[in-house]
MARTI-32467 format. One record per residue: x, y, z of N, C-alpha, C in turn; residue number from 1; residue in one letter. Coordinates in nm, 3 decimals, always signed. Example, Ala and Ser with C-alpha at 12.3 -4.5 7.8 and 13.67 -1.06 7.14 Angstrom:
% residues 2
     n_x     n_y     n_z    ca_x    ca_y    ca_z     c_x     c_y     c_z num residu
  +1.319  -0.569  +0.780  +1.230  -0.450  +0.780  +1.320  -0.330  +0.780   1      A
  +1.285  -0.225  +0.708  +1.367  -0.106  +0.714  +1.290  +0.003  +0.787   2      S
END
This chain:
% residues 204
     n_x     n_y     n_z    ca_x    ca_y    ca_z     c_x     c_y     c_z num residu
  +7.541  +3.977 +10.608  +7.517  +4.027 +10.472  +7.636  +4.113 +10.429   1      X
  +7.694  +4.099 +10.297  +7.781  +4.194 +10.260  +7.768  +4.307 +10.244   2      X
  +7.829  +4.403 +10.304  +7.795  +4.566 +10.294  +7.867  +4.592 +10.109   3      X
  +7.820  +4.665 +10.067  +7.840  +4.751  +9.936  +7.996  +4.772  +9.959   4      X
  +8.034  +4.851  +9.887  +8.164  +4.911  +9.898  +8.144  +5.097  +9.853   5      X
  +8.173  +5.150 +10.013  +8.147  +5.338 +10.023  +7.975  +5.284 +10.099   6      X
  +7.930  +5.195 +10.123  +7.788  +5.177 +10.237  +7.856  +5.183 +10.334   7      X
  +7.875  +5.325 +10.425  +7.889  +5.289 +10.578  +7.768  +5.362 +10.637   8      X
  +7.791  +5.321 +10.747  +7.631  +5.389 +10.855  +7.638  +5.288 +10.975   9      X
  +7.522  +5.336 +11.066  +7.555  +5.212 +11.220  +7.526  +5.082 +11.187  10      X
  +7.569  +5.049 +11.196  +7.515  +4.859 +11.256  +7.411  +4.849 +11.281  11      X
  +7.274  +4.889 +11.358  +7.178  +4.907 +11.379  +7.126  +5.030 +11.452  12      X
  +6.975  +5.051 +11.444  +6.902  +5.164 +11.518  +6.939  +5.174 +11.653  13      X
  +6.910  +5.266 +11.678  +6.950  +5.343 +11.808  +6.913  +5.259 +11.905  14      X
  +6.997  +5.206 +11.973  +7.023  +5.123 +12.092  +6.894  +5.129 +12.223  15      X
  +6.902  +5.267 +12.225  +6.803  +5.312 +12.339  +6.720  +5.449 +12.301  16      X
  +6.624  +5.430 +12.372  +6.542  +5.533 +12.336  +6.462  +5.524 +12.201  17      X
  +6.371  +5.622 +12.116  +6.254  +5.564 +12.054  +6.365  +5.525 +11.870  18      X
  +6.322  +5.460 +11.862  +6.376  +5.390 +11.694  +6.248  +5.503 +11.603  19      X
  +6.248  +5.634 +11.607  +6.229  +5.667 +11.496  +6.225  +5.657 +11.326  20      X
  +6.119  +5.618 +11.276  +6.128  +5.550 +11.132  +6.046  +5.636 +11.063  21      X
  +6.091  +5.576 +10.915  +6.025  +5.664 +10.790  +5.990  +5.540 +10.724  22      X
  +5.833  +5.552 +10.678  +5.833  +5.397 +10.535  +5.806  +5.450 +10.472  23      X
  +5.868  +5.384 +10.378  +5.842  +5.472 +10.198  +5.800  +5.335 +10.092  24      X
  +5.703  +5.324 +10.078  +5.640  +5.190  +9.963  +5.628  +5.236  +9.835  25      X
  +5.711  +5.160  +9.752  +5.702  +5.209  +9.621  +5.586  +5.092  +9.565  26      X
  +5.443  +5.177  +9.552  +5.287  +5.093  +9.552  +5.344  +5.014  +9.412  27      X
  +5.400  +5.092  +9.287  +5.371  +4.988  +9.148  +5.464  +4.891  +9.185  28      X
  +5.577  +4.857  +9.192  +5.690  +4.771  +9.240  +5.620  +4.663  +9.363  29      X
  +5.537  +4.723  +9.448  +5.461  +4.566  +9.533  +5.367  +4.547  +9.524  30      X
  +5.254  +4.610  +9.422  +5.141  +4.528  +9.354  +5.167  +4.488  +9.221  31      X
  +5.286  +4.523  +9.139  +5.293  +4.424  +9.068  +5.340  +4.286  +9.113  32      X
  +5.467  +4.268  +9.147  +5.482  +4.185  +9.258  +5.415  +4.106  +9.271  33      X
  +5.309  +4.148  +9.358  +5.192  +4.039  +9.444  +5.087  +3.988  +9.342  34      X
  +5.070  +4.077  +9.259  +5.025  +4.030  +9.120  +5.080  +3.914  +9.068  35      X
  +5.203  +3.891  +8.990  +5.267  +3.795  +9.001  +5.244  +3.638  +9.046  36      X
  +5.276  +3.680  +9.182  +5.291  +3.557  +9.265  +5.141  +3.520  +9.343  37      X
  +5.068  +3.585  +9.271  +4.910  +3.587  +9.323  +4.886  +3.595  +9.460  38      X
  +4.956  +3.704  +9.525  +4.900  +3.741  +9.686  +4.828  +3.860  +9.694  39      X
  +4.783  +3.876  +9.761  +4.702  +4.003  +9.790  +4.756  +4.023  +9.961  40      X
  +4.772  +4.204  +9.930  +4.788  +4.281 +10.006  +4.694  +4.327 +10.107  41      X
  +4.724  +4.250 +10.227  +4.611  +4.344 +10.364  +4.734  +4.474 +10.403  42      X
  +4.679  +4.608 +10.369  +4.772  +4.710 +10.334  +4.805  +4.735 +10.505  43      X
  +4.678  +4.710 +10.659  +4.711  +4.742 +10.777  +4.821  +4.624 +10.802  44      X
  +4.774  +4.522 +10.805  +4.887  +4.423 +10.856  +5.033  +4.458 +10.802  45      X
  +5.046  +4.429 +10.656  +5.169  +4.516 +10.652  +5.207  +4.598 +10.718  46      X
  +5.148  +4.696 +10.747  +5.224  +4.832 +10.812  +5.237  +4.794 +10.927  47      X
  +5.137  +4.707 +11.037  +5.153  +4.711 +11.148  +5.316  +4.593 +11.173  48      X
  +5.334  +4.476 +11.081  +5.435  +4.429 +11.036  +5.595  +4.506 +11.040  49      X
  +5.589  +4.597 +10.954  +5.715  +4.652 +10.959  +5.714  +4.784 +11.058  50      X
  +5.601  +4.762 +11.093  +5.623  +4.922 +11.247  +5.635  +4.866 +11.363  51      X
  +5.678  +4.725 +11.397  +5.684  +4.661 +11.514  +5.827  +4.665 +11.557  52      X
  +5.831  +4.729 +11.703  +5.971  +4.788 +11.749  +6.008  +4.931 +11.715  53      X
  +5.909  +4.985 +11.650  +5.943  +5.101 +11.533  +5.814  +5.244 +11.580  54      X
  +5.863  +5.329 +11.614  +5.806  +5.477 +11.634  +5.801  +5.521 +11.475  55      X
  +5.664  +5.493 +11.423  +5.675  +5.513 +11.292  +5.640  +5.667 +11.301  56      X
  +5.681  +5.781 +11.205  +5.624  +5.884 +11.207  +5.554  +5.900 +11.139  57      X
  +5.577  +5.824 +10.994  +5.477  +5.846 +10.875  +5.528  +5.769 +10.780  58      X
  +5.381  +5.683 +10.743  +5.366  +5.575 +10.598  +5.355  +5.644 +10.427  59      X
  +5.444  +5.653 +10.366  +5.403  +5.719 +10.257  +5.457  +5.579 +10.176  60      X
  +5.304  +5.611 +10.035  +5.294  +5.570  +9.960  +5.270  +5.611  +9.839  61      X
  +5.385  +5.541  +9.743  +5.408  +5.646  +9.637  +5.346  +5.559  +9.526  62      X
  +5.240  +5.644  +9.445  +5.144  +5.544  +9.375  +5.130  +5.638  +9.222  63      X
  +5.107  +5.549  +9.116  +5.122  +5.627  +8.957  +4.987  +5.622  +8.957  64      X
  +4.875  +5.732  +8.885  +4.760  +5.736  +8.814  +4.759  +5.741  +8.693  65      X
  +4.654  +5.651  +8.624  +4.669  +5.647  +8.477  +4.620  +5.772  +8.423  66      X
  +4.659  +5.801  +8.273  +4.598  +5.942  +8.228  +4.474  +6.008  +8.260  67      X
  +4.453  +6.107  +8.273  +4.314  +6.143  +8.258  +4.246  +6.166  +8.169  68      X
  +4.247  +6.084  +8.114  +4.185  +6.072  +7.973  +4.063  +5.998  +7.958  69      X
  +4.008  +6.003  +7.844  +3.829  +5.894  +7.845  +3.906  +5.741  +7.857  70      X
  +3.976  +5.734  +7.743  +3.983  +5.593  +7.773  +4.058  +5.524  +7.914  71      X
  +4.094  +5.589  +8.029  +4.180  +5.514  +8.145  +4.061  +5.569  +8.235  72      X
  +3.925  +5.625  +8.243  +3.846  +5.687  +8.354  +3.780  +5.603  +8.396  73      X
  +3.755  +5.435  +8.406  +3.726  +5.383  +8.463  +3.819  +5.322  +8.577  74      X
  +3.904  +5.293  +8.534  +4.006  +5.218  +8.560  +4.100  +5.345  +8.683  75      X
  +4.133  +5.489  +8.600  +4.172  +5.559  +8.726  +4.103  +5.571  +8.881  76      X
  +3.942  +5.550  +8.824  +3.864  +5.623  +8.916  +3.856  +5.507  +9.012  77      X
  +3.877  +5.378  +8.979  +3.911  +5.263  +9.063  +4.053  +5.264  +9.140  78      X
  +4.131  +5.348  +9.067  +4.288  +5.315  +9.124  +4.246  +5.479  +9.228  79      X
  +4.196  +5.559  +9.216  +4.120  +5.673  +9.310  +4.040  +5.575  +9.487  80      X
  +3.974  +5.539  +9.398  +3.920  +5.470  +9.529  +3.992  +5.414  +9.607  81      X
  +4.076  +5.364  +9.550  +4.227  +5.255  +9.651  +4.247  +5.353  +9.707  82      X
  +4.311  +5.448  +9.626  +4.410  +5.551  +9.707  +4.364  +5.614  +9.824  83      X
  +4.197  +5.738  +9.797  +4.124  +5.748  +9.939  +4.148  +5.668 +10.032  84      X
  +4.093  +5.536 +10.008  +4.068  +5.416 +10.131  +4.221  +5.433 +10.207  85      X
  +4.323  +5.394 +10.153  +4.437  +5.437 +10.177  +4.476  +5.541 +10.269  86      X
  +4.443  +5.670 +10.245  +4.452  +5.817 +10.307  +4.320  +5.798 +10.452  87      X
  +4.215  +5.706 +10.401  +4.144  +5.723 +10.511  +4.198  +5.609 +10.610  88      X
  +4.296  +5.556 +10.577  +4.351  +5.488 +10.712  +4.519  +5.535 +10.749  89      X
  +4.513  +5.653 +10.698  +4.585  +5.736 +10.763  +4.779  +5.697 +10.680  90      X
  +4.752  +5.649 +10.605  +4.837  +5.685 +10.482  +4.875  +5.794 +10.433  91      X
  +4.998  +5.832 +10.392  +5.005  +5.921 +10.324  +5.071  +5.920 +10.203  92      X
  +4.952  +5.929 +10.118  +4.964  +5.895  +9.954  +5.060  +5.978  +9.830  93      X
  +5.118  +5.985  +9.815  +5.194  +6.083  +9.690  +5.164  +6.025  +9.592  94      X
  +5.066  +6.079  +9.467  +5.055  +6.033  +9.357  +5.148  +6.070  +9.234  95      X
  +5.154  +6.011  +9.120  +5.224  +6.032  +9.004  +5.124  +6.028  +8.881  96      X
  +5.100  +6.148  +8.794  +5.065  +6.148  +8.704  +5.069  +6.067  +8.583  97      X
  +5.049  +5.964  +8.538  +5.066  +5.884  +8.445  +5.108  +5.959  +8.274  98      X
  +5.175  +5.902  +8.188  +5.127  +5.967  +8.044  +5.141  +5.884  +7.969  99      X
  +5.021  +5.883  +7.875  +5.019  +5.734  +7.800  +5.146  +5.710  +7.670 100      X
  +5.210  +5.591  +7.685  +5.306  +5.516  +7.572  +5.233  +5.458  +7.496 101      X
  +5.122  +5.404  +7.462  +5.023  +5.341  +7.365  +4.888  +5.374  +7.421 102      X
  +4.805  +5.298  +7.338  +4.658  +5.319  +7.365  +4.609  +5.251  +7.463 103      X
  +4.708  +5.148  +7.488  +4.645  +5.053  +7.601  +4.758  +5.044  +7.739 104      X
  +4.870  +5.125  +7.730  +4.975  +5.135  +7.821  +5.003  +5.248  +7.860 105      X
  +5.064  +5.289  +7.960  +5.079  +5.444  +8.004  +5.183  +5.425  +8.150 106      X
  +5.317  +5.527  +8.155  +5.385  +5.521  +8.239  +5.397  +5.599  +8.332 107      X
  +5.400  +5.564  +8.491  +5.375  +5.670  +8.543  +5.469  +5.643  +8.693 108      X
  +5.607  +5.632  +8.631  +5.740  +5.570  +8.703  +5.749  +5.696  +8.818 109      X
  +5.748  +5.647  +8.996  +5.759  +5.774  +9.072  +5.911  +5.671  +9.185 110      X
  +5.999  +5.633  +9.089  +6.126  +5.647  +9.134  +6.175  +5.738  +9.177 111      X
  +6.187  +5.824  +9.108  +6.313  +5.992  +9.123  +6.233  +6.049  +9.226 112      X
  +6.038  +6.085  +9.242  +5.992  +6.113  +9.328  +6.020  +6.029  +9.489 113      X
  +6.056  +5.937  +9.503  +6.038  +5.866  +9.616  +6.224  +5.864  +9.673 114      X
  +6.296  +5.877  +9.585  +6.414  +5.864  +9.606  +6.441  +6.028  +9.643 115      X
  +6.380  +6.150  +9.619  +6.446  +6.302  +9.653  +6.377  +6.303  +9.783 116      X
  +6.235  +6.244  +9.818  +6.160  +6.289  +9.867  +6.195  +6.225 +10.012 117      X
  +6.289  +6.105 +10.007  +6.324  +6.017 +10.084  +6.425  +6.117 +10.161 118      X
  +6.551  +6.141 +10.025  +6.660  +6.165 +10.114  +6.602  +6.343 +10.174 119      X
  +6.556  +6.394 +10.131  +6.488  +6.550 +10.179  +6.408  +6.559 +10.323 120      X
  +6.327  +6.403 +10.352  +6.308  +6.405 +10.466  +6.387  +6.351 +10.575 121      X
  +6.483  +6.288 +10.502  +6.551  +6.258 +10.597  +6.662  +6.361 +10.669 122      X
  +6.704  +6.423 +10.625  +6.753  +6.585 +10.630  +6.634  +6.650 +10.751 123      X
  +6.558  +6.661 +10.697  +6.421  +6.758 +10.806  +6.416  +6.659 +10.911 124      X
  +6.370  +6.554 +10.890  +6.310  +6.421 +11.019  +6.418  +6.398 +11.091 125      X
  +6.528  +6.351 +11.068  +6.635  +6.277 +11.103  +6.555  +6.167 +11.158 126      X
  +6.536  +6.071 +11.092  +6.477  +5.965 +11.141  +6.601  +5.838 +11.166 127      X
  +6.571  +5.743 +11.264  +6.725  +5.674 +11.273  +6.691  +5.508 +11.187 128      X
  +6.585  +5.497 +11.151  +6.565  +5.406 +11.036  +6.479  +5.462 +10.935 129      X
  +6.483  +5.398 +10.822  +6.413  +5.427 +10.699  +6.404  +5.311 +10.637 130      X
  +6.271  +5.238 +10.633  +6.203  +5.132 +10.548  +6.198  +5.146 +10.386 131      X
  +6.269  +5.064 +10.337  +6.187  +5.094 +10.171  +6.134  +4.946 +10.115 132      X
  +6.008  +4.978 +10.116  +5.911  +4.856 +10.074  +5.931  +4.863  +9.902 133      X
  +6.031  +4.765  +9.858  +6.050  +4.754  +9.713  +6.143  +4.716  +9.676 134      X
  +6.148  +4.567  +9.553  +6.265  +4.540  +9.569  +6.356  +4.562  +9.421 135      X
  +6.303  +4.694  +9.385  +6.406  +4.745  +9.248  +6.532  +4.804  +9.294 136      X
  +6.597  +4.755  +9.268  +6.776  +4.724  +9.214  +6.817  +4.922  +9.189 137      X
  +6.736  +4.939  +9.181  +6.727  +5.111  +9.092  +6.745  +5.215  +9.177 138      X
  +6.744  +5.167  +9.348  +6.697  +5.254  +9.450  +6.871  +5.204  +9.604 139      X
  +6.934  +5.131  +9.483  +7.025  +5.064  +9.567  +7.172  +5.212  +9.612 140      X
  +7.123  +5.287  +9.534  +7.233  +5.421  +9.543  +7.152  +5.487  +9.636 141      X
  +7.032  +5.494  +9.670  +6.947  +5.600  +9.765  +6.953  +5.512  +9.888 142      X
  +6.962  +5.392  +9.942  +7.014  +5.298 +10.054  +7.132  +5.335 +10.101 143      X
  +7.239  +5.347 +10.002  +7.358  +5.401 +10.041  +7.377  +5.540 +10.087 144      X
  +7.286  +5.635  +9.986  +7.326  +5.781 +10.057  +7.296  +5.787 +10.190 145      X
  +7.136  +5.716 +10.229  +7.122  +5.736 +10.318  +7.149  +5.656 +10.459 146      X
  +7.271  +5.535 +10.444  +7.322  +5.514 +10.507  +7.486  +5.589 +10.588 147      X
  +7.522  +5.609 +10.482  +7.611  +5.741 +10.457  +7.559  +5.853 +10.590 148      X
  +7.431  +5.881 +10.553  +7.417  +5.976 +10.700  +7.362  +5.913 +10.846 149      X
  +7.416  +5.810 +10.877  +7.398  +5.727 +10.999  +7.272  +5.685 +10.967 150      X
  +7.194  +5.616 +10.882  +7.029  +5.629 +10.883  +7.072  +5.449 +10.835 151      X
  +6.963  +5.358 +10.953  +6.975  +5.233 +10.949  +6.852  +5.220 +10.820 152      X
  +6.904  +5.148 +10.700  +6.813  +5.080 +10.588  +6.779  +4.969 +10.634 153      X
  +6.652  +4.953 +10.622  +6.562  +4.815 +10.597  +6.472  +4.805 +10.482 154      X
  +6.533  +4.659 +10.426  +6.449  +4.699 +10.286  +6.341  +4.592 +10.311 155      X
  +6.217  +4.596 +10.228  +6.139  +4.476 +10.275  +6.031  +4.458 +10.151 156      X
  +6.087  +4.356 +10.046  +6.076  +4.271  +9.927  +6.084  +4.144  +9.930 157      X
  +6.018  +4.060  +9.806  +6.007  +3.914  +9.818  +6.156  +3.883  +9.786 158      X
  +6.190  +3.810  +9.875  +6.360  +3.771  +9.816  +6.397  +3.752  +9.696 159      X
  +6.324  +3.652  +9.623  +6.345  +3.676  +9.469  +6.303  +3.742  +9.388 160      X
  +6.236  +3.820  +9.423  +6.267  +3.985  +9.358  +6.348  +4.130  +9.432 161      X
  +6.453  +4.092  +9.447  +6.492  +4.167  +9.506  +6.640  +4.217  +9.488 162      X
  +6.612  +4.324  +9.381  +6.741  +4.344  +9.270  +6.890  +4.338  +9.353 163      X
  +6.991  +4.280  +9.304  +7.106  +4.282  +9.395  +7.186  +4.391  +9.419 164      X
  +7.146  +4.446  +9.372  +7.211  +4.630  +9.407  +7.110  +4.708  +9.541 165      X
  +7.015  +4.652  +9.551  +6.935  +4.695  +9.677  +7.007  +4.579  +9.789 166      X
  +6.989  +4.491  +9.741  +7.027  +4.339  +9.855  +7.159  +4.394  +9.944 167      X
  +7.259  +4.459  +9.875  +7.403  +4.433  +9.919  +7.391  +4.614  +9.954 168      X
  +7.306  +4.695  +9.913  +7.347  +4.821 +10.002  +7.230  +4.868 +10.133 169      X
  +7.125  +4.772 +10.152  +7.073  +4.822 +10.271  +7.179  +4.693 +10.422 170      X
  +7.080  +4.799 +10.517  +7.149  +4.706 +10.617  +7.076  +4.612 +10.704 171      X
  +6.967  +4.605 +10.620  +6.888  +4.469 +10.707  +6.776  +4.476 +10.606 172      X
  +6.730  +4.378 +10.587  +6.548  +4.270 +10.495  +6.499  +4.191 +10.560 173      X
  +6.371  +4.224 +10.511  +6.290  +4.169 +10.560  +6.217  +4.082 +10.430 174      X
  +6.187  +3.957 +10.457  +6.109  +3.882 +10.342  +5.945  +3.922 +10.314 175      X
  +5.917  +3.970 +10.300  +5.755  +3.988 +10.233  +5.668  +3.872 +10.235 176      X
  +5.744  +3.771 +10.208  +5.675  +3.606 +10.171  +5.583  +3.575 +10.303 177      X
  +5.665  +3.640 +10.390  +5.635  +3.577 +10.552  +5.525  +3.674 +10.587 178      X
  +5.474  +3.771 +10.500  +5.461  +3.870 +10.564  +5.284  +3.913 +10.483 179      X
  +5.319  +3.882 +10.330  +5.199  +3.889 +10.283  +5.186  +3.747 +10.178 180      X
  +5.053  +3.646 +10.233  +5.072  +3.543 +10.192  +4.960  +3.509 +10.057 181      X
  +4.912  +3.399 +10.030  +4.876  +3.417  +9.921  +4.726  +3.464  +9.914 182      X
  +4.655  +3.491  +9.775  +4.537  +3.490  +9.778  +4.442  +3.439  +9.812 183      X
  +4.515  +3.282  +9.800  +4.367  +3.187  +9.837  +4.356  +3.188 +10.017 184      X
  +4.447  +3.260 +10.090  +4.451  +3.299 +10.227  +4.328  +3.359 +10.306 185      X
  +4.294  +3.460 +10.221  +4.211  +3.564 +10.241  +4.037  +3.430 +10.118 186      X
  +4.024  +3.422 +10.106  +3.894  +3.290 +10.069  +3.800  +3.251 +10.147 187      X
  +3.703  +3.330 +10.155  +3.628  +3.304 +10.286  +3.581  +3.359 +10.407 188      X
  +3.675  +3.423 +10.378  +3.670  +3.542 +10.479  +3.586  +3.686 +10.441 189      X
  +3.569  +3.686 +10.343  +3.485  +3.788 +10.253  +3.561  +3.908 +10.160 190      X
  +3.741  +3.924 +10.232  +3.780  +4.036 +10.188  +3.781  +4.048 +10.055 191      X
  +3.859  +3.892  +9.941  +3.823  +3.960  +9.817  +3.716  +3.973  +9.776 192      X
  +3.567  +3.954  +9.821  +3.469  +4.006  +9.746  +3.521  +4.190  +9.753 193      X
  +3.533  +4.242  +9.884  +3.572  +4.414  +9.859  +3.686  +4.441  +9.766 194      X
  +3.744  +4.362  +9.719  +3.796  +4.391  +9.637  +3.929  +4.519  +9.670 195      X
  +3.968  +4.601  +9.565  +4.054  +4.736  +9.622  +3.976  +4.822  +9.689 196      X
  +3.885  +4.842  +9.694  +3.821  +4.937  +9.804  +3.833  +4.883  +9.906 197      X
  +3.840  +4.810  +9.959  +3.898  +4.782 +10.105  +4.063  +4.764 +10.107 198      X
  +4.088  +4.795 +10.020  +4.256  +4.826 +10.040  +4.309  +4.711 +10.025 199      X
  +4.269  +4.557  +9.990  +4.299  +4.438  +9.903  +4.355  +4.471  +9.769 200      X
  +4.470  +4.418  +9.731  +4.515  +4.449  +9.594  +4.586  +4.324  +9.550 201      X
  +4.498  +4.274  +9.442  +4.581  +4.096  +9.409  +4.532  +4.150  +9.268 202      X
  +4.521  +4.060  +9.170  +4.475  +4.057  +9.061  +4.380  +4.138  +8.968 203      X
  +4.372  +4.200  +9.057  +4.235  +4.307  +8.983  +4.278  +4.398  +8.923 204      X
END
């Protein structure tokens, strides 16, 4: 893969001894996504997925809530329930306050949060990889800083979404495709009847 130009850092994680990691999932960026391409998210398999080989220390997931307002209180208190279920399997959730752009839209972008919060732990943790589950183009300067301080990037997005300013400054991907497959997968099995309360997230 072509390195960036000013991306330096190791070649890979630490040779010997534990591969200390950080994952950082940017939640709106891979359920819209999977939305999309109509897959639904089993949120353990993922994790157990990209923590293989990997001394994970901690899963954070950075997730927007819609206003608190009358008209989004059904709909938050559903995107609430995800999130618990989430924390009760030992997630650790960072939410973003939403604020509504129309009556029926509301933005609640936690880029800048996931990108300070990234490089700040990485400073405290020194972790010798750092996962970023997401494939916005927007986060391709925070790959680099933190390759810059010896810290191996792995990014892990559907290839064709996967902005080329992220592509060319981490130092290894992973495809998603392989990783979370489609909806009609899970058919039968009962999970989408639970719907997001069991931590399923496709279309709903």
């Amino acid at each position: 893969m072509p390195v960036k130009e000013g991306c330096v850092g190791r070649a890979s994680p630490r040779a010997l001894g534990v591969n200390r990691t950080l994952i950082f999932v940017d939640e709106g960026n891979l359920t819209g996504i999977c939305s999309k391409l109509n897959r639904s998210i089993d949120w353990l398999k993922l994790r157990e997925a990209l923590s293989a080989g990997k001394h994970v220390i901690e899963t954070f997931v950075y997730a927007g809530l819609p206003p608190n307002t009358t008209e989004w209180v059904e709909f938050r208190q559903k995107r609430e329930r995800f999130l618990h279920w989430l924390e009760a399997e030992r997630f650790f959730v960072v939410r973003k306050q939403g604020r509504p752009t129309s009556p029926q839209a509301y933005k609640a972008n936690v880029d800048v949060m996931m990108a300070v919060e990234a490089t700040e732990l990485s400073m405290e943790l020194r972790p010798d990889t750092i996962v970023l589950v997401t494939g916005d183009g927007d986060f391709g300067f925070l790959a680099c800083h933190l390759r810059r301080r010896g810290i191996f990037v792995e990014v892990a997005a559907f290839e064709n979404n996967l902005g080329e300013d992220l592509r060319m400054s981490a130092s290894a991907f992973t495809d998603l495709s392989k990783i979370i497959k489609s909806s009609d997968n899970y058919r039968g099995h009962g999970d989408d009847a639970r719907g997001i309360e069991s931590g399923l997230v496709g279309n709903s």
